[in-house]
C-alpha positions in Angstrom: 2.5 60.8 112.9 5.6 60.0 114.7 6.5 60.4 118.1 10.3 60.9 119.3 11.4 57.9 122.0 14.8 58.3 123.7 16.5 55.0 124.0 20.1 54.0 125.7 23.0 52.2 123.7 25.3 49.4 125.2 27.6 52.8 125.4 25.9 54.9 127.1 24.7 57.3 124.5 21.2 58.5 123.9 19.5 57.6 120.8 16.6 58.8 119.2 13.5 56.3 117.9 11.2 57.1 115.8 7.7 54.9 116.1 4.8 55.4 113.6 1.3 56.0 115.2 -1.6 55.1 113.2 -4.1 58.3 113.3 -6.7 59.7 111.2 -5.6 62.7 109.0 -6.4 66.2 109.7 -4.6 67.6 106.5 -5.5 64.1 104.2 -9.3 63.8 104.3 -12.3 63.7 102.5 -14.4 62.1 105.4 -13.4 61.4 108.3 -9.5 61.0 107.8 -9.4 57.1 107.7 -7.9 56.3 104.5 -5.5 59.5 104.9 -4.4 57.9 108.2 -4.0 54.6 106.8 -1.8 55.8 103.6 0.1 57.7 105.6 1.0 54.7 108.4 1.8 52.3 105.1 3.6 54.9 103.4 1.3 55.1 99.9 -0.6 57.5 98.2 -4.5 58.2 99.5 -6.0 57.6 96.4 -5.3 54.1 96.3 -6.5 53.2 99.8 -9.5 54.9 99.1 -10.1 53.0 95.8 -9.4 49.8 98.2 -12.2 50.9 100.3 -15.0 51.5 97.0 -13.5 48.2 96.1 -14.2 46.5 99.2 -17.7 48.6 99.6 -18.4 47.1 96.1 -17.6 43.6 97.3 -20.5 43.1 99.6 -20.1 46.6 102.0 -17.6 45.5 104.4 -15.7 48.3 103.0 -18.3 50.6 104.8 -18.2 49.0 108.1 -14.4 48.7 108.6 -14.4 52.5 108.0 -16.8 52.9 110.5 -15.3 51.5 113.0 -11.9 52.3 111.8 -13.5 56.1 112.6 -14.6 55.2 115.7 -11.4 53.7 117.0 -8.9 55.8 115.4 -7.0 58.6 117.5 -7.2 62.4 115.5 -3.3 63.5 114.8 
């Protein structure tokens, strides 16, 4: 998601900004919008942050709990 900032220039004219905002998904999701939100942010297809995440669930479950909290802390779009 990206939210519209006005800013000033050195001239006087108004400029528009555009800052990312890292939010789950609500179109992108198979869960709870996480890795959606994430791929989005970066720019990447879903399908590879959520192999990241099996891969990283694999490797000992931290995977699981950085989603979790990732859910938990994330803003919805």
């Amino acid at each position: 998601m990206r939210i519209n900032r006005r800013q000033k220039t050195f001239t006087g004219e108004t400029e528009m900004i555009y800052m990312k905002k890292l939010c789950k998904s609500r179109t992108d999701r198979k869960i709870a919008g996480v890795c959606g939100g994430i791929a989005e942010y970066i720019g990447i297809d879903s399908t590879l942050v959520r192999l990241a995440l099996v891969l990283f669930c694999l490797a000992g479950g931290s995977g699981f709990i950085l989603y979790l909290i990732a859910a938990l802390i994330m803003p919805e779009e």
